[in-house]
C-alpha positions in Angstrom: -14.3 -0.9 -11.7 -16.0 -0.8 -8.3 -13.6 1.4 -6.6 -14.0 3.9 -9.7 -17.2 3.7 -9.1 -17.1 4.4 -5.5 -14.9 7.6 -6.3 -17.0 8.9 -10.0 -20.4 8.7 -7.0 -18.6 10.6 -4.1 -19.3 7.1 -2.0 -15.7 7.2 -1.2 -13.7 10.4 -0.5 -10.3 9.4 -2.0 -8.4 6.3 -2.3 -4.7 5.5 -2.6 -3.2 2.0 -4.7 0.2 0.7 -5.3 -0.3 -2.0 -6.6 -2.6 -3.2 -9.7 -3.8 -5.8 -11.2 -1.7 -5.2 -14.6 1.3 -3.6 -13.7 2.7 -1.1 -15.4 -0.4 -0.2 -17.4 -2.9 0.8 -14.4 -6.5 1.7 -15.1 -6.7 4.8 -17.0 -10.0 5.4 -15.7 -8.6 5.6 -11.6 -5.9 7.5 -12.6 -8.1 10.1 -14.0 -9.9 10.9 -11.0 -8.9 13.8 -8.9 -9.4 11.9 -5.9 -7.3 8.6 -6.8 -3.4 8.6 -6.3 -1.6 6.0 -7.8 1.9 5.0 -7.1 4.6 2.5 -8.6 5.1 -0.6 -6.3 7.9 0.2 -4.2 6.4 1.0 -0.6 8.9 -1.5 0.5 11.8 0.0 -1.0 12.1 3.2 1.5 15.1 2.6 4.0 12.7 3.1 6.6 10.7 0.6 5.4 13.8 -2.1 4.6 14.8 -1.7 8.6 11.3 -2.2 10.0 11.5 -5.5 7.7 14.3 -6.5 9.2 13.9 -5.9 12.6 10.5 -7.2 12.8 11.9 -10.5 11.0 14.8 -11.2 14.0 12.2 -10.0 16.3 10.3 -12.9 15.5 12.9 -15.1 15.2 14.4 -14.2 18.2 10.9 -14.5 20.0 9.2 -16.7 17.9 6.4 -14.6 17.8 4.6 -12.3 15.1 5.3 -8.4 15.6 2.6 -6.7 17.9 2.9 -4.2 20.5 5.3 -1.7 19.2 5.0 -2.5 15.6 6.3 -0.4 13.5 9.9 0.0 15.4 
């Protein structure tokens, strides 16, 4: 409600959401402002995304550290 609020007011210029907090049946009311874009929950899914996982998961391993510098690879 607050972040349709934010966009109905002009407080926020656009905003962008994959994820919900009833998935599938978003908020009608976001998705019917010009300025919202809503997407299905798979960010995560891209190939590019799926490698950078993985690398950044033996990187840590193999460092025993969490990604930082050079994040994404």
């Amino acid at each position: 409600a607050a972040l349709a609020a934010a966009l109905e007011t002009g407080h926020l210029a656009g905003a962008a959401c994959d994820v919900f907090t009833i998935e599938p049946d978003a908020n009608p009311r976001l998705l019917a402002i010009p300025t919202f874009l809503g997407t299905p929950h798979i960010g995560g899914s891209s190939q590019e995304a799926q490698l950078a996982m993985g690398r950044a998961a033996i990187d840590g391993l193999t460092n025993a550290r969490v990604p930082g510098d050079g994040w994404p690879y």
